[in-house]
C-alpha positions in Angstrom: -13.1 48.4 -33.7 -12.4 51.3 -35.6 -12.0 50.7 -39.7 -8.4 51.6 -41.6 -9.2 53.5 -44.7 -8.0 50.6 -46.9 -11.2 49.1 -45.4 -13.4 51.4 -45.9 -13.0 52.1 -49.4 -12.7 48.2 -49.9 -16.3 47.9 -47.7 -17.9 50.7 -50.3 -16.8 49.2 -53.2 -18.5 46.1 -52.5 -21.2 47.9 -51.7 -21.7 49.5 -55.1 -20.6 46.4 -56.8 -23.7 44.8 -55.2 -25.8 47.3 -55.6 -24.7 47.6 -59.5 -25.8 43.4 -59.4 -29.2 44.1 -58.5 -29.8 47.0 -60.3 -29.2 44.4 -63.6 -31.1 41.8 -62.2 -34.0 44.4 -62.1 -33.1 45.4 -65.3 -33.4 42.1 -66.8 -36.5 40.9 -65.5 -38.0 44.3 -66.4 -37.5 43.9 -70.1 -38.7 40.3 -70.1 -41.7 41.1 -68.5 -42.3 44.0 -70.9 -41.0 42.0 -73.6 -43.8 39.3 -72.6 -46.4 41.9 -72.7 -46.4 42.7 -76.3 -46.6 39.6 -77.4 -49.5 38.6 -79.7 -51.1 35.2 -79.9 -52.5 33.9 -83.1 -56.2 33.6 -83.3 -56.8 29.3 -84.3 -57.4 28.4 -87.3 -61.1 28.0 -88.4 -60.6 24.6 -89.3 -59.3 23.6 -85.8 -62.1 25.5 -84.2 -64.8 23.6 -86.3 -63.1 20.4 -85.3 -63.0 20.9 -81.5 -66.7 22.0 -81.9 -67.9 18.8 -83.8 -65.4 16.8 -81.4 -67.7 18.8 -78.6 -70.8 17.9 -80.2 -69.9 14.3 -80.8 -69.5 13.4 -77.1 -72.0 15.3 -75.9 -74.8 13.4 -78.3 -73.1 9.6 -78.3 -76.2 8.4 -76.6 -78.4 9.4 -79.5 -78.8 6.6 -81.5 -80.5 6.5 -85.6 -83.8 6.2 -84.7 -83.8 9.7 -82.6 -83.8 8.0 -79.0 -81.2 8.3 -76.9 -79.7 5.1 -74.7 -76.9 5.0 -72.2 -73.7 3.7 -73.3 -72.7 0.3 -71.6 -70.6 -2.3 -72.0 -72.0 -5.9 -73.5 -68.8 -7.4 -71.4 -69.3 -5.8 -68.1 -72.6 -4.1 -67.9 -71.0 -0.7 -66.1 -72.2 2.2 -68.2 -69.3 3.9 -70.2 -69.1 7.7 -68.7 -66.8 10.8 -69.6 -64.7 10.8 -71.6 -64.1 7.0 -71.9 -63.8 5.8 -75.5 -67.0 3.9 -76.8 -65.2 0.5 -78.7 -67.6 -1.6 -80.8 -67.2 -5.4 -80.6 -68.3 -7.9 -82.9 -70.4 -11.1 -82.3 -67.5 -13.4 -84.0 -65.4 -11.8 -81.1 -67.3 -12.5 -78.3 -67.5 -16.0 -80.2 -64.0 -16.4 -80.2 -64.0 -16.1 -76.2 -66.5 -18.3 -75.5 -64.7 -20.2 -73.6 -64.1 -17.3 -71.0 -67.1 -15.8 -71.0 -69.8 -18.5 -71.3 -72.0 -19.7 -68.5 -70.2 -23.4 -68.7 -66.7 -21.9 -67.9 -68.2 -19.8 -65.0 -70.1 -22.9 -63.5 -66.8 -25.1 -64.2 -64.5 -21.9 -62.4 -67.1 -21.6 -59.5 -67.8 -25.2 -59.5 -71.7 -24.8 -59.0 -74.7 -24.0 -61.0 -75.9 -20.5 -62.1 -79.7 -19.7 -61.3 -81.7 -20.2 -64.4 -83.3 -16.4 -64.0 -79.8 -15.2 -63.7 -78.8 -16.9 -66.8 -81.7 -15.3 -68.5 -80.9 -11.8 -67.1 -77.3 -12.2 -68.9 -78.7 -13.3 -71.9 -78.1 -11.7 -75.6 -80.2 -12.9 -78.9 -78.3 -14.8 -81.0 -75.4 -15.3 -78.1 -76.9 -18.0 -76.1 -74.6 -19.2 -73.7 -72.8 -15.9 -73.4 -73.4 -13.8 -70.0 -73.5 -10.1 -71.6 -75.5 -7.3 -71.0 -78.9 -7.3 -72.8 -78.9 -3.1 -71.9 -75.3 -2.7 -74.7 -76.6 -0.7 -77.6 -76.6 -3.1 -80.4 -76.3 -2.1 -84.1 -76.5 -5.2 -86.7 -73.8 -7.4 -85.2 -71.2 -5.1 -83.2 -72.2 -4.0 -79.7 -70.8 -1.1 -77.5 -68.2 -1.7 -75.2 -65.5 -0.6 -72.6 -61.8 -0.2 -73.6 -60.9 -1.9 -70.6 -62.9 -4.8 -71.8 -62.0 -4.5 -75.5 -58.4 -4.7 -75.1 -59.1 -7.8 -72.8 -61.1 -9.7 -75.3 -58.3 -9.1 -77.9 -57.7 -12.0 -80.5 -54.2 -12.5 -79.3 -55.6 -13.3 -75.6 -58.8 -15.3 -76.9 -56.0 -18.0 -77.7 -54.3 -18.4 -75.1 -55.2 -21.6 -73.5 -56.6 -21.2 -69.7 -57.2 -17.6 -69.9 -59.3 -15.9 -67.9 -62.3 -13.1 -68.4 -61.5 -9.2 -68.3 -61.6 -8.3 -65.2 -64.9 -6.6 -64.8 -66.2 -9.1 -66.9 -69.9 -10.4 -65.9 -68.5 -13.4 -66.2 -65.4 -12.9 -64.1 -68.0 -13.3 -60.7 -69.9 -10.5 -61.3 -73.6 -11.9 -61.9 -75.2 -10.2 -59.8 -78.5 -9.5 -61.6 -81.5 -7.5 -60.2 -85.2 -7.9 -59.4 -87.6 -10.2 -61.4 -90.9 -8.7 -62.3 -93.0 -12.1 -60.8 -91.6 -13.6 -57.6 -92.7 -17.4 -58.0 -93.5 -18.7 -54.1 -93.8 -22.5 -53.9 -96.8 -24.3 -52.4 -97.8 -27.6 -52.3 -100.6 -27.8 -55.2 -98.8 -24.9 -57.4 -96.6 -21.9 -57.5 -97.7 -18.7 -56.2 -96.7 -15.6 -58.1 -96.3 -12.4 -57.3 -95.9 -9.8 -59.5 -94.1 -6.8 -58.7 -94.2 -2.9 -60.3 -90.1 -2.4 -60.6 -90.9 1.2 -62.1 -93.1 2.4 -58.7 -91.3 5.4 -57.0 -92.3 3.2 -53.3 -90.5 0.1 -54.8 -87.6 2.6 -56.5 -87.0 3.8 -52.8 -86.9 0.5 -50.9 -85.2 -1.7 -53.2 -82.4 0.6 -55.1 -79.6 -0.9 -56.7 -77.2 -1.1 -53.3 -79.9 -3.2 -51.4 -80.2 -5.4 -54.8 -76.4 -5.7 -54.6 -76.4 -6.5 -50.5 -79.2 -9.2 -51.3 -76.6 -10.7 -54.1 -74.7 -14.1 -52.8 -72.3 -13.4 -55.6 -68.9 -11.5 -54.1 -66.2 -11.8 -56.4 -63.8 -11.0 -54.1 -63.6 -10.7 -50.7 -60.9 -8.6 -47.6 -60.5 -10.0 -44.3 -58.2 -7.9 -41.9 -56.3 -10.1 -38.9 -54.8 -7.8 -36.4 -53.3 -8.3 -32.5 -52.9 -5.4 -30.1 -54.4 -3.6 -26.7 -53.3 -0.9 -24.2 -49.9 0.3 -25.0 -49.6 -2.2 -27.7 -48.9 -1.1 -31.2 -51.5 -3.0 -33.6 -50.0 -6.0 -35.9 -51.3 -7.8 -38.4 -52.5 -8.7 -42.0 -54.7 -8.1 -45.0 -55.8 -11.0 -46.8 -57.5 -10.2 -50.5 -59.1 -13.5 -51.8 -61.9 -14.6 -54.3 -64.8 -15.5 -52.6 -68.5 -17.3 -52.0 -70.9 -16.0 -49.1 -71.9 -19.2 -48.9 -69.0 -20.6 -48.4 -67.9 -17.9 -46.2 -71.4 -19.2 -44.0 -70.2 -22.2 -44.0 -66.2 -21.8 -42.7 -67.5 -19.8 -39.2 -70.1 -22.8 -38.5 -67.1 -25.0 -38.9 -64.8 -22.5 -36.7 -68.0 -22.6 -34.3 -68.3 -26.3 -33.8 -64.4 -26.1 -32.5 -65.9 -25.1 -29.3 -63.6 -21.6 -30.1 -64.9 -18.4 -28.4 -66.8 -16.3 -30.7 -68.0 -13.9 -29.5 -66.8 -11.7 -31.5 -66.3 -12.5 -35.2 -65.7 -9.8 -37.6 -66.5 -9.8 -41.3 -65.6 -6.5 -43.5 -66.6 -6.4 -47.3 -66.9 -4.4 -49.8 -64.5 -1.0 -50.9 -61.9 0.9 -48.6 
């Protein structure tokens, strides 16, 4: 259709009022970005610059100790090494005295309600701590030990007291003695004991028995997953996770009592371990 001339001229003024807009939109964003190229940034100060250095230096050399040696940093409560940039806390022994009750091989046995293996016992032994299950490979200077922050603010005083409570939660005592390979295997026999002694540092041994197979061989599983689920062909799948504290043996010991029902089984399904 063909345009009056009040149209026009009110088309073509919009048009330069629109092009006017863009042309101070350009404008703008012009002159910030030149603006933003001049500007100068202050050099640090020295002082700052030393201290992110020494800060650098610090936690790069934590694992050197006094004597010139260096030894990993791990946790007296949990026995994981301490890696990154986790903070390294320091514990005292009157602390880990005040949760003896929690952490001592007598509230384990009572929780678990069975006895712990004597070697195990002496693999989570510290001098001085007997009775305690802690990590004999924590750095130790006088009578403060390394340890976690996830542990150290579980061992707090104000926890200690309460009545009934429990370990940290990777505590060693909190299910997680697992332990690892004694140097002499003792055999019974009928007039004595055989031993047999075994080189742990041997690259052949290193490569057959690492520290997963040592864990695999462990009957201690803190906790355990069991996944329940229905479904088939043109069925959607239904069902439910179960996460639970549990004992191997006792897991042994529930699917010989589901066997004896007479149930079918021939197909029982077990998953463990991290998904």
């Amino acid at each position: 259709a063909q345009q009056s001339p009040e149209e026009r001229d009110d088309g073509r003024r919009q048009d330069r009022e629109a092009r006017r807009r863009k042309r101070s939109v350009d404008d703008t964003r012009d002159s910030v970005f030149n603006d933003n190229c001049f500007l100068t940034l202050n050099p640090p100060d020295e002082n700052f610059k030393k201290s992110l250095v020494m800060k650098a230096i610090k936690q790069a050399t934590r694992t050197k100790r006094p004597n010139g040696t260096h030894q990993a940093t791990v946790c007296v409560v949990c026995d994981r090494v301490i890696i990154g940039e986790e903070k390294v806390c320091n514990i005292s022994t009157e602390r880990l005295e005040e949760n003896r009750h929690r952490i001592s091989v007598v509230a384990y046995e009572e929780f678990y309600r069975k006895p712990l293996h004597p070697l195990l016992v002496e693999q989570y032994s510290v001098e001085g701590l007997d009775g305690l299950l802690l990590s004999p490979r924590a750095y130790r200077e006088g009578d403060n030990f390394e340890c976690c922050q996830t542990c150290n603010s579980g061992m707090q005083p104000s926890k200690a007291k309460k009545k009934g409570s429990k370990p940290p939660k990777y505590a060693i005592a909190n299910g997680f003695v697992i332990g690892h390979f004694p140097s002499v295997i003792q055999i019974p026999g009928e007039v004595e004991p055989r031993r047999i002694g075994l080189d742990l540092d041997a690259d052949e041994f290193k490569e057959k028995f690492h520290d997963l197979f040592c864990a695999a061989l462990s009957t201690q599983r803190a906790y355990g997953y069991v996944f329940a689920y229905t479904g088939g062909a043109q069925k959607s799948l239904m069902g439910s996770i179960n996460f639970f504290e549990m004992n191997q043996n006792h897991l042994a010991s529930a699917i010989n009592l589901y066997r004896s029902t007479g149930a079918n089984d021939h197909l029982i399904t077990v998953l463990c371990g991290r998904f």
